[in-house]
N, CA, C and O atoms as a Maestro MAE file, in Angstrom:
{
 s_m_m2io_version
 :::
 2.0.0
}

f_m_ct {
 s_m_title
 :::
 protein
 m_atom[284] {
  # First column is atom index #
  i_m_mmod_type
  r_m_x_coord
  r_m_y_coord
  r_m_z_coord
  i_m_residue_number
  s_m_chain_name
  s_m_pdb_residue_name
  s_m_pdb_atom_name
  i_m_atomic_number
  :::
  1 25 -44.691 -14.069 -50.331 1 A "UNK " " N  " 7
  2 3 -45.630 -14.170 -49.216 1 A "UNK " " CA " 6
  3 2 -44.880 -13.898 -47.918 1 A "UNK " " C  " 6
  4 15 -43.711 -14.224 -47.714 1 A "UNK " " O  " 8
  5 25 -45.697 -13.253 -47.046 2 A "UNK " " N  " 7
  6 3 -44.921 -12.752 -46.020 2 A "UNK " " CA " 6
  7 2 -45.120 -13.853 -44.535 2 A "UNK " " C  " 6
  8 15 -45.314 -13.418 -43.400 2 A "UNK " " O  " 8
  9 25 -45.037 -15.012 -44.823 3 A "UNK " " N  " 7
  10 3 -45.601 -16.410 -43.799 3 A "UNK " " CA " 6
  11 2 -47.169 -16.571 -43.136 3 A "UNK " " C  " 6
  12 15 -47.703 -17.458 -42.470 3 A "UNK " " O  " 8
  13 25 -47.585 -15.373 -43.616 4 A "UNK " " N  " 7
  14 3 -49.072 -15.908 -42.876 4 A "UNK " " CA " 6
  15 2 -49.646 -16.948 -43.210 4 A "UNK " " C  " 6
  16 15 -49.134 -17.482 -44.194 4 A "UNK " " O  " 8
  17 25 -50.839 -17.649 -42.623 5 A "UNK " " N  " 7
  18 3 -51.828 -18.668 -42.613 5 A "UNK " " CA " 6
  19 2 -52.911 -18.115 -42.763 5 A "UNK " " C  " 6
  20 15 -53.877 -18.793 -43.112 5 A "UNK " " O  " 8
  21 25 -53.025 -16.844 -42.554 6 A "UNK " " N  " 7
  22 3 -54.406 -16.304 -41.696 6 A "UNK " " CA " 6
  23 2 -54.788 -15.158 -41.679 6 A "UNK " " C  " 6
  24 15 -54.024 -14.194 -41.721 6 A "UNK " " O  " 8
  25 25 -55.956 -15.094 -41.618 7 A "UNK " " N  " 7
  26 3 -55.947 -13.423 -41.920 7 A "UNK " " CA " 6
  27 2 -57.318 -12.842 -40.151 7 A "UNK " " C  " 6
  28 15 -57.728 -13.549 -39.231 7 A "UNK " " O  " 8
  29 25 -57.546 -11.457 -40.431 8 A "UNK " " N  " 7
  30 3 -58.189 -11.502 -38.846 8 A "UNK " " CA " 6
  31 2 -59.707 -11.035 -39.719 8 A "UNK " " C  " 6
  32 15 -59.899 -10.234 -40.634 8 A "UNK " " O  " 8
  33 25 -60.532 -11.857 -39.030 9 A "UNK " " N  " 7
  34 3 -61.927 -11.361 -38.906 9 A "UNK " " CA " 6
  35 2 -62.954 -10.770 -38.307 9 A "UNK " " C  " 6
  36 15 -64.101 -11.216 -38.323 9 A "UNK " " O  " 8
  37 25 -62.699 -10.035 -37.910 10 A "UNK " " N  " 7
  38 3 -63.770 -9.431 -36.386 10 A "UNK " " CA " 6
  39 2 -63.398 -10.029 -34.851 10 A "UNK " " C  " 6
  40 15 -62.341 -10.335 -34.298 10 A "UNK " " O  " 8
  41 25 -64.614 -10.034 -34.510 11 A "UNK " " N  " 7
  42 3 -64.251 -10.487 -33.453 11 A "UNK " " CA " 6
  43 2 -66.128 -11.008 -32.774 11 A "UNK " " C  " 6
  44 15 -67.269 -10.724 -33.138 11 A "UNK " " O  " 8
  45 25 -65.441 -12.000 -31.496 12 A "UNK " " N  " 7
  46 3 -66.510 -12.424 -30.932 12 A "UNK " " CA " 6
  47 2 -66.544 -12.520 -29.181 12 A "UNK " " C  " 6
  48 15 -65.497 -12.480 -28.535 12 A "UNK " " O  " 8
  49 25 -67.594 -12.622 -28.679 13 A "UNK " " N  " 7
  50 3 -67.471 -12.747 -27.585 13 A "UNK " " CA " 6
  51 2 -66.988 -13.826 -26.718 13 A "UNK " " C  " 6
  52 15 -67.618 -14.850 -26.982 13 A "UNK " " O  " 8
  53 25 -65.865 -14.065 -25.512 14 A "UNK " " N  " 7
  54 3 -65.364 -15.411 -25.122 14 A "UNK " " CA " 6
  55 2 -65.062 -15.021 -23.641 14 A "UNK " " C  " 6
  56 15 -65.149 -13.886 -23.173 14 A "UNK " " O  " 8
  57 25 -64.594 -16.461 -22.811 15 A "UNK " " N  " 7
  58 3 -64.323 -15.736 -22.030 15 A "UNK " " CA " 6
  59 2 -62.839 -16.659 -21.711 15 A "UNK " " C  " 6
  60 15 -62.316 -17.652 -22.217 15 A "UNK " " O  " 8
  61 25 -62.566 -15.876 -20.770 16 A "UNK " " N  " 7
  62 3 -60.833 -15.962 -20.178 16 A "UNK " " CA " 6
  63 2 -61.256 -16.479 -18.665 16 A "UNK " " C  " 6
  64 15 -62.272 -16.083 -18.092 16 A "UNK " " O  " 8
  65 25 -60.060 -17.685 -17.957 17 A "UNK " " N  " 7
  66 3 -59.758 -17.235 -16.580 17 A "UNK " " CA " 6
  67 2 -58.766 -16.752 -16.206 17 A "UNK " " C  " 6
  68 15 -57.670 -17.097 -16.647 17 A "UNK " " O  " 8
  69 25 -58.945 -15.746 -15.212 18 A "UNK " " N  " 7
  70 3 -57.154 -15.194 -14.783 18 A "UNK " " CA " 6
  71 2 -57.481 -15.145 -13.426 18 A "UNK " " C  " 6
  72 15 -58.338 -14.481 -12.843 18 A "UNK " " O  " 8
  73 25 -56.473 -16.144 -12.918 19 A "UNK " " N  " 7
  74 3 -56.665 -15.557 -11.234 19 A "UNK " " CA " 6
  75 2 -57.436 -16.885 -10.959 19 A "UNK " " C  " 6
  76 15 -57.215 -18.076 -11.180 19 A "UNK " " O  " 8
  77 25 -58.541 -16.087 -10.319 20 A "UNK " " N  " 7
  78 3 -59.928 -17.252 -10.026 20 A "UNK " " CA " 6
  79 2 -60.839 -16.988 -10.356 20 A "UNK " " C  " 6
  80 15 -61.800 -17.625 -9.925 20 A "UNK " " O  " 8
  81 25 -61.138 -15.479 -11.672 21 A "UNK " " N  " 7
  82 3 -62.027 -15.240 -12.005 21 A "UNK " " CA " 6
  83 2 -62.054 -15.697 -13.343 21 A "UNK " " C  " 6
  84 15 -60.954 -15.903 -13.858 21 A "UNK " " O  " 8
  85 25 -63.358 -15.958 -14.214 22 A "UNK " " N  " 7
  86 3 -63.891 -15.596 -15.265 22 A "UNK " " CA " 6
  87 2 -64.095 -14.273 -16.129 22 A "UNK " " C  " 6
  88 15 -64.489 -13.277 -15.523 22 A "UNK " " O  " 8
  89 25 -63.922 -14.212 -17.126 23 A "UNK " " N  " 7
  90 3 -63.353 -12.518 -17.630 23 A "UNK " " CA " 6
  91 2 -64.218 -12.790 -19.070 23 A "UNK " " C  " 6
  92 15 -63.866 -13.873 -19.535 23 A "UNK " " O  " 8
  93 25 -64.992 -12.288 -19.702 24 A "UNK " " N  " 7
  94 3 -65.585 -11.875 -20.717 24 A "UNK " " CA " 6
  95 2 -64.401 -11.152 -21.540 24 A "UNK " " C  " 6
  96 15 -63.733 -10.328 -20.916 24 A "UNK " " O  " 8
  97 25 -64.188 -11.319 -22.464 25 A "UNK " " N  " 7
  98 3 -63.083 -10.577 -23.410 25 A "UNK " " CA " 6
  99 2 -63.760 -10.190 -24.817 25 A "UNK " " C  " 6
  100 15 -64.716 -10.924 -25.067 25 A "UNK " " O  " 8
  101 25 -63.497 -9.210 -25.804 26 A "UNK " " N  " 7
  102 3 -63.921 -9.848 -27.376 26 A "UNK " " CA " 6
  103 2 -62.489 -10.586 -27.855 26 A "UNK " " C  " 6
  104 15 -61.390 -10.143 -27.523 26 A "UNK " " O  " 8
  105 25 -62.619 -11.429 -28.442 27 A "UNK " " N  " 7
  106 3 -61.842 -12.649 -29.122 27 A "UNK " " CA " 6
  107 2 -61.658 -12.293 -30.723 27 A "UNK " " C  " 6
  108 15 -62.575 -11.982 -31.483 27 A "UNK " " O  " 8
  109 25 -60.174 -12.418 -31.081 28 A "UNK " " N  " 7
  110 3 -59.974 -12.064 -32.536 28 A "UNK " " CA " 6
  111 2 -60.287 -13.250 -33.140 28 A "UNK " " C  " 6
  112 15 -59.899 -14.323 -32.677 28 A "UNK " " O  " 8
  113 25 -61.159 -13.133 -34.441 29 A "UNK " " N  " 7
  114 3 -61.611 -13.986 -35.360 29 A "UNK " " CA " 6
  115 2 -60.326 -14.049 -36.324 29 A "UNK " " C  " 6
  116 15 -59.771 -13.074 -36.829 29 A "UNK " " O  " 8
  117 25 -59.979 -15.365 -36.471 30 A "UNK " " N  " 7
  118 3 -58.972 -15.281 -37.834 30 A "UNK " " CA " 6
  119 2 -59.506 -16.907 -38.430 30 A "UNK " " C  " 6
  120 15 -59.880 -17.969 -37.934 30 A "UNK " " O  " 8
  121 25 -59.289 -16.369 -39.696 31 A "UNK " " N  " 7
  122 3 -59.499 -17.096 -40.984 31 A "UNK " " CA " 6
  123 2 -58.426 -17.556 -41.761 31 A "UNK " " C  " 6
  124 15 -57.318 -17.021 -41.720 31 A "UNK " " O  " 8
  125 25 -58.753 -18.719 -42.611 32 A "UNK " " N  " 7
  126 3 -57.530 -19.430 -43.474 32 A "UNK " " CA " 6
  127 2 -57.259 -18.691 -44.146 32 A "UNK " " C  " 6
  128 15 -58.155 -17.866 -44.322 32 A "UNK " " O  " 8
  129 25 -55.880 -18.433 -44.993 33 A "UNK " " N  " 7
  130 3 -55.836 -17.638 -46.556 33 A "UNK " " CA " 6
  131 2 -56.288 -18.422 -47.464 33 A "UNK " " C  " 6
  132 15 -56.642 -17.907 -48.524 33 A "UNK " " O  " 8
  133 25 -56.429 -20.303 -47.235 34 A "UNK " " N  " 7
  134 3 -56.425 -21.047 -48.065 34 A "UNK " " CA " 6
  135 2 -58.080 -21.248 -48.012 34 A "UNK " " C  " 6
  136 15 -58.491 -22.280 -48.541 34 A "UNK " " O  " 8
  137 25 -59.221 -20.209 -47.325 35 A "UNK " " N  " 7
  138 3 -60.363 -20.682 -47.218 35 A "UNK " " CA " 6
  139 2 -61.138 -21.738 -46.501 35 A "UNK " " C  " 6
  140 15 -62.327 -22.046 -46.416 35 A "UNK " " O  " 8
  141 25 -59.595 -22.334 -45.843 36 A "UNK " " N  " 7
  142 3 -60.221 -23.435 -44.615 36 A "UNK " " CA " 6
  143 2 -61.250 -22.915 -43.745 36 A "UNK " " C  " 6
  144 15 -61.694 -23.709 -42.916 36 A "UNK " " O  " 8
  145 25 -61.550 -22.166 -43.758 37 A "UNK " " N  " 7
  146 3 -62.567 -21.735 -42.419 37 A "UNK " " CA " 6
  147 2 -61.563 -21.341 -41.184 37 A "UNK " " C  " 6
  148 15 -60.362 -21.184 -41.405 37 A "UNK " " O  " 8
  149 25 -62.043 -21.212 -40.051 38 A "UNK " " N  " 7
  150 3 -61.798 -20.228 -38.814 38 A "UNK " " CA " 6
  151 2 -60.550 -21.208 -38.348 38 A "UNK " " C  " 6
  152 15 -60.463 -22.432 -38.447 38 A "UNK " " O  " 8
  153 25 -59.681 -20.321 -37.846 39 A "UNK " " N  " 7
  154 3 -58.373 -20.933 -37.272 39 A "UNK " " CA " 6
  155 2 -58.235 -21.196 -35.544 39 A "UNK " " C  " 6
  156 15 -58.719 -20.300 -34.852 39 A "UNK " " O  " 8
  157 25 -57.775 -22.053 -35.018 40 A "UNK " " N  " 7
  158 3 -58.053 -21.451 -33.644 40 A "UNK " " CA " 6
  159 2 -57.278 -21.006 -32.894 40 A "UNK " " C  " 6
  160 15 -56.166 -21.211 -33.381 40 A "UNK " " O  " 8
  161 25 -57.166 -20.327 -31.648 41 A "UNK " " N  " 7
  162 3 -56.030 -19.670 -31.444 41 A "UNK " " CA " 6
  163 2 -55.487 -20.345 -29.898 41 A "UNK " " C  " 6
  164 15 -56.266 -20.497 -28.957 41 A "UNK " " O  " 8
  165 25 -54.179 -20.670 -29.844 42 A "UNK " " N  " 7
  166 3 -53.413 -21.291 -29.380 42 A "UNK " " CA " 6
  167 2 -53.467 -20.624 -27.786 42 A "UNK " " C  " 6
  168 15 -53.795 -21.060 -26.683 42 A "UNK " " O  " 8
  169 25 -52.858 -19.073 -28.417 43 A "UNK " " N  " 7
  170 3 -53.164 -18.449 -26.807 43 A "UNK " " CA " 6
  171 2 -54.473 -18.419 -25.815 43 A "UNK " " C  " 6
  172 15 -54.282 -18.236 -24.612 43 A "UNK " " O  " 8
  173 25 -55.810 -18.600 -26.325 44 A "UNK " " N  " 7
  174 3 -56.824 -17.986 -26.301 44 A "UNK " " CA " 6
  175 2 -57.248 -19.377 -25.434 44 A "UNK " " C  " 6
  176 15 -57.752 -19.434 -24.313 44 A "UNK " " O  " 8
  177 25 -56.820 -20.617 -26.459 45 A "UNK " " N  " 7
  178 3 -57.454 -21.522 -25.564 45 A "UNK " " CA " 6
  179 2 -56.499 -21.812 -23.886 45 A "UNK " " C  " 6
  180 15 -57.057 -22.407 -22.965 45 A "UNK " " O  " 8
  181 25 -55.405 -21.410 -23.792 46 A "UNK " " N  " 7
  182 3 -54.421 -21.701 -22.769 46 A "UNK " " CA " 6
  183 2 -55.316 -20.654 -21.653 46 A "UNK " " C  " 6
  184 15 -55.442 -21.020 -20.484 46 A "UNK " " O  " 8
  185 25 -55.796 -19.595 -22.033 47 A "UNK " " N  " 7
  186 3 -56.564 -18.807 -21.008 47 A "UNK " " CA " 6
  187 2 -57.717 -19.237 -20.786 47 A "UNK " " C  " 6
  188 15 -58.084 -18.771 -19.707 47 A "UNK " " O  " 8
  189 25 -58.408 -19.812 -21.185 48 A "UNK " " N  " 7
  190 3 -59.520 -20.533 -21.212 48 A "UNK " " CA " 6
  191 2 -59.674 -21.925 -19.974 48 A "UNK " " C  " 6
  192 15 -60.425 -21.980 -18.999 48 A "UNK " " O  " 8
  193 25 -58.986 -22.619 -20.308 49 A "UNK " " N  " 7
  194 3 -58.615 -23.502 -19.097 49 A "UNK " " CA " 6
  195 2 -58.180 -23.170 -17.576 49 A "UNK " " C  " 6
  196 15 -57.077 -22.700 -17.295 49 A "UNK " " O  " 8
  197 25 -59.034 -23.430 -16.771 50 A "UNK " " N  " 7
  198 3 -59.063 -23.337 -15.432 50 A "UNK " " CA " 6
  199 2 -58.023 -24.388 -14.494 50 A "UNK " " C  " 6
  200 15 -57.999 -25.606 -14.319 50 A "UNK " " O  " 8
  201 25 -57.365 -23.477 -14.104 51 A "UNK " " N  " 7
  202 3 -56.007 -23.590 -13.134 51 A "UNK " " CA " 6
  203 2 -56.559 -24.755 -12.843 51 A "UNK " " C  " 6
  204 15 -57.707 -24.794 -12.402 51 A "UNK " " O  " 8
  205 25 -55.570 -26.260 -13.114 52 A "UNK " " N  " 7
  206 3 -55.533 -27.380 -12.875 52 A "UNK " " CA " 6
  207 2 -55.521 -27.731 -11.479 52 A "UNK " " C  " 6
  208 15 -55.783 -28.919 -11.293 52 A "UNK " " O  " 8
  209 25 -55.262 -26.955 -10.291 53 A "UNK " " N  " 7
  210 3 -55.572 -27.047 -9.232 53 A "UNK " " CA " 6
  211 2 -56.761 -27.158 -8.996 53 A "UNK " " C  " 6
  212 15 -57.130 -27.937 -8.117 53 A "UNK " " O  " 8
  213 25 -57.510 -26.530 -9.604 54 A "UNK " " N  " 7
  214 3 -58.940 -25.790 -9.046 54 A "UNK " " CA " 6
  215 2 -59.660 -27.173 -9.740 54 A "UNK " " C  " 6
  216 15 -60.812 -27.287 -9.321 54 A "UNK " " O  " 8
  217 25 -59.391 -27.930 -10.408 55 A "UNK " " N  " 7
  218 3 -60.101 -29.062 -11.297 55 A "UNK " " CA " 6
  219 2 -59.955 -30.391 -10.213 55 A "UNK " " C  " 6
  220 15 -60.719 -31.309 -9.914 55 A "UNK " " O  " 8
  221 25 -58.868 -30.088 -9.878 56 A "UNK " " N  " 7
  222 3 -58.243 -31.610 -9.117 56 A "UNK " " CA " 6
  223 2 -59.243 -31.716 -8.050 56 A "UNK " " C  " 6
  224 15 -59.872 -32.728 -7.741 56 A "UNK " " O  " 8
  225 25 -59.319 -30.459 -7.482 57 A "UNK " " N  " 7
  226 3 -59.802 -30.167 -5.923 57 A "UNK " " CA " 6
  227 2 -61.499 -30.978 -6.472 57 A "UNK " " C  " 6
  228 15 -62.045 -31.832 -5.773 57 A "UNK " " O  " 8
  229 25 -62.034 -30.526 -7.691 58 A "UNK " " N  " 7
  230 3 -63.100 -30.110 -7.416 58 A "UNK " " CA " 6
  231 2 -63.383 -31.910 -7.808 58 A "UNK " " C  " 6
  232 15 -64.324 -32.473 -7.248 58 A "UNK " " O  " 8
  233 25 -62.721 -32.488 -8.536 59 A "UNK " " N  " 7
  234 3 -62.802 -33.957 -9.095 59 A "UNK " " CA " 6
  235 2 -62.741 -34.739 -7.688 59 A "UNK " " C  " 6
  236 15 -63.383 -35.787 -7.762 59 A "UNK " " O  " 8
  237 25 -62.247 -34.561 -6.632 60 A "UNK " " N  " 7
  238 3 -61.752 -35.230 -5.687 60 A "UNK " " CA " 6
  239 2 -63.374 -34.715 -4.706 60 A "UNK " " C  " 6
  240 15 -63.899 -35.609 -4.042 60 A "UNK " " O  " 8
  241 25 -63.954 -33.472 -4.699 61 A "UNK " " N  " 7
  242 3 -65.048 -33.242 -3.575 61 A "UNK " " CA " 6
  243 2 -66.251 -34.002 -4.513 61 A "UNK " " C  " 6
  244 15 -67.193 -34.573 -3.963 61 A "UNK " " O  " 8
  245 25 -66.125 -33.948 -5.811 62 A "UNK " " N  " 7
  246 3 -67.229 -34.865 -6.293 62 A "UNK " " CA " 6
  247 2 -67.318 -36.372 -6.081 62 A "UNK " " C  " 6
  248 15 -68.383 -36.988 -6.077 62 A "UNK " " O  " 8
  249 25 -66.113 -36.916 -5.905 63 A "UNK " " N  " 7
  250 3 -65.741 -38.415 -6.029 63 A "UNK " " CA " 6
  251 2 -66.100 -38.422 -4.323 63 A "UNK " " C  " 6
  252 15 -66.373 -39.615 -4.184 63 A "UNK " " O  " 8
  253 25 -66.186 -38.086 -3.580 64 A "UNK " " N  " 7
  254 3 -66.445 -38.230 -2.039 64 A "UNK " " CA " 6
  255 2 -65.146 -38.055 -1.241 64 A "UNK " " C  " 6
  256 15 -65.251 -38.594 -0.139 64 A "UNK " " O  " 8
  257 25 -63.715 -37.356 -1.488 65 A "UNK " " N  " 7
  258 3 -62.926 -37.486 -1.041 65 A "UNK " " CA " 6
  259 2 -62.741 -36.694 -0.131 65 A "UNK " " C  " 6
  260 15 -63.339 -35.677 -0.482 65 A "UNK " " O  " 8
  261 25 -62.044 -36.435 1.327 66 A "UNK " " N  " 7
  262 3 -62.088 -36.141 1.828 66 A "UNK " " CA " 6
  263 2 -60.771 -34.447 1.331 66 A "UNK " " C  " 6
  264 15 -59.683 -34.605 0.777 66 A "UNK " " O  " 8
  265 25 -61.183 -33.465 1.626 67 A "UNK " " N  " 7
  266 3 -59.938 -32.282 1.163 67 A "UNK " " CA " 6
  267 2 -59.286 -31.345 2.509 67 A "UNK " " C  " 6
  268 15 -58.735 -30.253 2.647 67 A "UNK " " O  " 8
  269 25 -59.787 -32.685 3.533 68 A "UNK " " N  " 7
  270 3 -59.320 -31.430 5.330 68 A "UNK " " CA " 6
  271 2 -57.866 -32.034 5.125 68 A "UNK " " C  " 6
  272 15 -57.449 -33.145 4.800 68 A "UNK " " O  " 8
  273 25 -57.192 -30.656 5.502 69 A "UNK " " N  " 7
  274 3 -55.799 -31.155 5.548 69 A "UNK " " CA " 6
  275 2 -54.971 -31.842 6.959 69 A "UNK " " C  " 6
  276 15 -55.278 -31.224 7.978 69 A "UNK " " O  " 8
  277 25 -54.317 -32.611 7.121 70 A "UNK " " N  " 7
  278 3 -54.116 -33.493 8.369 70 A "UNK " " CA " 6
  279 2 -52.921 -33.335 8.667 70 A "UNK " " C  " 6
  280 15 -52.153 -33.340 7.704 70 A "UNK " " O  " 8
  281 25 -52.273 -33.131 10.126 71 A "UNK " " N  " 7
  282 3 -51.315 -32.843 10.416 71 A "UNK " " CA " 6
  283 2 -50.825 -34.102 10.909 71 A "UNK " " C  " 6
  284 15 -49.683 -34.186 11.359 71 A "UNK " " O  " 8
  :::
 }
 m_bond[283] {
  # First column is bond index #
  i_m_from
  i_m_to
  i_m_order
  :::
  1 1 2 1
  2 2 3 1
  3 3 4 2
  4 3 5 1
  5 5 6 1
  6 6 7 1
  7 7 8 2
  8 7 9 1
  9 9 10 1
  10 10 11 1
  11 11 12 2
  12 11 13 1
  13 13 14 1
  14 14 15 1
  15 15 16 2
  16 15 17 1
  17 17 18 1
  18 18 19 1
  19 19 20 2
  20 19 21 1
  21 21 22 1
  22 22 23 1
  23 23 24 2
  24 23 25 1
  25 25 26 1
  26 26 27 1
  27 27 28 2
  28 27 29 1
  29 29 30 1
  30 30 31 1
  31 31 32 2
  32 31 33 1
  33 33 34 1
  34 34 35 1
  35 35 36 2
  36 35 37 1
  37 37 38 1
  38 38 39 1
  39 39 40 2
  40 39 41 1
  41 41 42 1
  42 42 43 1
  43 43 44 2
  44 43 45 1
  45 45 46 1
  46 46 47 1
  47 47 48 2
  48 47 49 1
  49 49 50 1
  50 50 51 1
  51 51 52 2
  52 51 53 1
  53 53 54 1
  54 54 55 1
  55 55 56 2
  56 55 57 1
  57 57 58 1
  58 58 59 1
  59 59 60 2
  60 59 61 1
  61 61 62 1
  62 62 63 1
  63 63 64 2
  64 63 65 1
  65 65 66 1
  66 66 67 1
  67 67 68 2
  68 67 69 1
  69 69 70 1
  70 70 71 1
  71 71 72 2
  72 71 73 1
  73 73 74 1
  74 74 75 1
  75 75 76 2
  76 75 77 1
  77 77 78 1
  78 78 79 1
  79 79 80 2
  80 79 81 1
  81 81 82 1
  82 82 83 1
  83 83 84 2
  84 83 85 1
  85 85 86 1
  86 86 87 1
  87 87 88 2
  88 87 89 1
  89 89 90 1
  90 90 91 1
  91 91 92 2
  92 91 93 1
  93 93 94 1
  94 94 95 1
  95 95 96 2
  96 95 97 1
  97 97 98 1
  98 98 99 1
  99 99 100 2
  100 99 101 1
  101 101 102 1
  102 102 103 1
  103 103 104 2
  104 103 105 1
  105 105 106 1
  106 106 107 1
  107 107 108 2
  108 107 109 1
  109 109 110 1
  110 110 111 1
  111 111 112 2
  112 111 113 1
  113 113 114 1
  114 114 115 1
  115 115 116 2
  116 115 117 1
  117 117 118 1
  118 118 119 1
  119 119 120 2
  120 119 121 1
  121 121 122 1
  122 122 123 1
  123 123 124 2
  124 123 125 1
  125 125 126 1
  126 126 127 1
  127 127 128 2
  128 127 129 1
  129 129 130 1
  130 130 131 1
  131 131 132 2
  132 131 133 1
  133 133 134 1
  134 134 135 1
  135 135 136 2
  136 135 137 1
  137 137 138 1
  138 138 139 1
  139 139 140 2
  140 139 141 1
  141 141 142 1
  142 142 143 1
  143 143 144 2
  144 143 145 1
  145 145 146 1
  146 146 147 1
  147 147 148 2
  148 147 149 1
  149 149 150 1
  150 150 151 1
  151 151 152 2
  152 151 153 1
  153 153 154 1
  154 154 155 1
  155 155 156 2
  156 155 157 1
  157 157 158 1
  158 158 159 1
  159 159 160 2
  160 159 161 1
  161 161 162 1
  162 162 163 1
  163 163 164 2
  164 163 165 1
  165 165 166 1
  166 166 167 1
  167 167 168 2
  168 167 169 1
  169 169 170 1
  170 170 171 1
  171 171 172 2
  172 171 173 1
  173 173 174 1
  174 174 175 1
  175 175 176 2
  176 175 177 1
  177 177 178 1
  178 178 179 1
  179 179 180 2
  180 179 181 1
  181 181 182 1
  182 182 183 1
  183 183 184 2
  184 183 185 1
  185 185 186 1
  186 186 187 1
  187 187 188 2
  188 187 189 1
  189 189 190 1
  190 190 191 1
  191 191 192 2
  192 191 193 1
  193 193 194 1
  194 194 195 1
  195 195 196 2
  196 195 197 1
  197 197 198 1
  198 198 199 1
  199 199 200 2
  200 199 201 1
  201 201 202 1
  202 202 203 1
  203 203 204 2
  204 203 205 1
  205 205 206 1
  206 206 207 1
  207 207 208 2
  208 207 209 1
  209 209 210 1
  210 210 211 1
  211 211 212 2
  212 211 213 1
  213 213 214 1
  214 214 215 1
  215 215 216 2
  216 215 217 1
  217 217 218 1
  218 218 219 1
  219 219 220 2
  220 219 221 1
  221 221 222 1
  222 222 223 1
  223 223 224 2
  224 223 225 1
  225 225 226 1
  226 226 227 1
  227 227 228 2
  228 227 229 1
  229 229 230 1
  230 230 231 1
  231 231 232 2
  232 231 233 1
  233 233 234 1
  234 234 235 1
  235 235 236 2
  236 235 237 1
  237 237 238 1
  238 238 239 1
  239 239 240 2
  240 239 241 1
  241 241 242 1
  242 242 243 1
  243 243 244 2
  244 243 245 1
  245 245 246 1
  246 246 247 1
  247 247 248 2
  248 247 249 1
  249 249 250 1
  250 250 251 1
  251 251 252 2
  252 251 253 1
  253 253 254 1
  254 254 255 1
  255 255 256 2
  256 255 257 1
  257 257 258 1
  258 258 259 1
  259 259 260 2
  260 259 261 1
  261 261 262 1
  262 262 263 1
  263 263 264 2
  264 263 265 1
  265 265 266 1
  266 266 267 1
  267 267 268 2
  268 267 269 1
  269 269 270 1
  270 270 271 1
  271 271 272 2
  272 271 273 1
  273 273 274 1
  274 274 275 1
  275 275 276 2
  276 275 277 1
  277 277 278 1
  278 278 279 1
  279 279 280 2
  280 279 281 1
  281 281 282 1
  282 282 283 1
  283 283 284 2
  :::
 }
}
């Protein structure tokens, strides 16, 4: 066996952030060799998640906090 887990299945629609945008991509489908069902992919979700900045900011204007910066 040559180390795989997995094999590729098509593909589906997902999306990515890069930057500050949202990005529509098609997404590789991969599958168990052992028949587990769909595998998930490690890289795919790391693009997926929105720049932890952009979360903090937005947790802090919901909570009532103030975001003017003070000299």
């Amino acid at each position: 066996m040559d180390g795989r887990i997995g094999y590729r299945h098509g593909t589906e629609k997902a999306t990515v952030v890069m930057g500050e945008k949202i990005i529509r991509v098609d997404r590789p489908r991969v599958r168990a060799l052992d028949g587990g069902g769909e595998l998930p992919l490690e890289t795919l979700s790391r693009f997926q998640c929105e720049d932890p900045l952009n979360k903090a900011i937005m947790s802090r204007l919901l909570a009532g906090v103030s975001t003017q910066k003070y000299i």
